[in-house]
N, C-alpha and C positions, 0 to 999 in steps of 0.2 A: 480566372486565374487557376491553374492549375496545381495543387496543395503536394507536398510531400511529406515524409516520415520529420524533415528538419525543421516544417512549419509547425508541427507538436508543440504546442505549450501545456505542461502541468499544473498543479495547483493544489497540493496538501500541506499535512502539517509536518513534512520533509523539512527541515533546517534549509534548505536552497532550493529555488525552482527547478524542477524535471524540465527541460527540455529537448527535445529534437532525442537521434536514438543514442548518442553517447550519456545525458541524461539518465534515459527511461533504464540503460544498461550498467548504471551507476548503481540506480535505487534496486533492481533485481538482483546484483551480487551483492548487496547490503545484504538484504533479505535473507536470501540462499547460503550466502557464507556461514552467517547467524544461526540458520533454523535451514537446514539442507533438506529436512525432509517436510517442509512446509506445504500443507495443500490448502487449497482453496476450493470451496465448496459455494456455489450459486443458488442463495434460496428465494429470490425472484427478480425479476428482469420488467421494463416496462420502455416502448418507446412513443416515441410522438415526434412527427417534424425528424427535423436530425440530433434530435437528443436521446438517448439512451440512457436510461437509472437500470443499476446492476446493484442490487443488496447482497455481501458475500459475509462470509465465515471462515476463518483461517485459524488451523491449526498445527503445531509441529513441536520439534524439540531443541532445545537451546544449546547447539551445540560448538558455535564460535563466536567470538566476540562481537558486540554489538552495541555500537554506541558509544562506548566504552567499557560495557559490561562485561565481564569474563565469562565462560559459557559457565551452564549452572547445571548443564543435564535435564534441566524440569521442561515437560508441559509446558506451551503457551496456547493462548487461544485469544481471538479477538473477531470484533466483527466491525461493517462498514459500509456504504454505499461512493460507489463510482458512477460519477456523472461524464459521459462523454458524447461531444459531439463531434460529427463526422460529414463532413464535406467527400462528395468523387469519393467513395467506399473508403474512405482513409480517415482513422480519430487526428483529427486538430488540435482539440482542445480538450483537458480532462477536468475534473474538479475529486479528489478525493478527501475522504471524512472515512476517517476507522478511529477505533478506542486506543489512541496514540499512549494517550494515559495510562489506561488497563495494561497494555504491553511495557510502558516503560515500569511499572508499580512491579510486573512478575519478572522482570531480569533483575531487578533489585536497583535500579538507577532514582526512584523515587518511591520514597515509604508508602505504603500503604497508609489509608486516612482510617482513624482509630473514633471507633464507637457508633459507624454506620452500618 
């Protein structure tokens, strides 16, 4: 069977499943809208079969709303591992895991936990 960009399914802690590229172009204008000068930095990569583990590091500045959050001007930073596999040179299927918490705790949408 021959796979395309629409047989993508995602898998985080996105409020709604990522799929196909109207999905995946949903969750990057989330992102970019929020924190326009967001980079992502690659600190190791590992494959096997058709799976792919990618550990990243994301940093930028809070500069449109997000979530509901109103921009703040601060620093964010968070880190993550992306799982994907990839049928015919094309990702299928993702699985992503980032510090969804740490992000929401620094736009101010959930307090910070007190006395750790």
């Amino acid at each position: 069977m021959r796979r395309t960009m629409s047989d993508h399914v995602g898998r985080g802690p996105e409020p709604e499943r990522v799929a196909g590229p109207e999905g995946i172009k949903r969750a990057v204008m989330l992102f970019r809208a929020a924190f326009p000068d967001l980079c992502y930095s690659i600190e190791a990569e590992l494959a096997e079969g058709d799976l792919v583990m990618t550990r990243f590091f994301a940093q930028g500045t809070h500069l449109g709303p997000f979530l509901g959050a109103p921009p703040a001007g601060k620093k964010v930073s968070y880190g993550g591992m992306d799982l994907n596999r990839i049928v015919g040179g094309k990702i299928v299927e993702s699985w992503v895991n980032y510090d969804a918490l740490g992000l929401l705790q620094q736009v101010g949408l959930v307090p910070p936990v007190k006395g750790l």
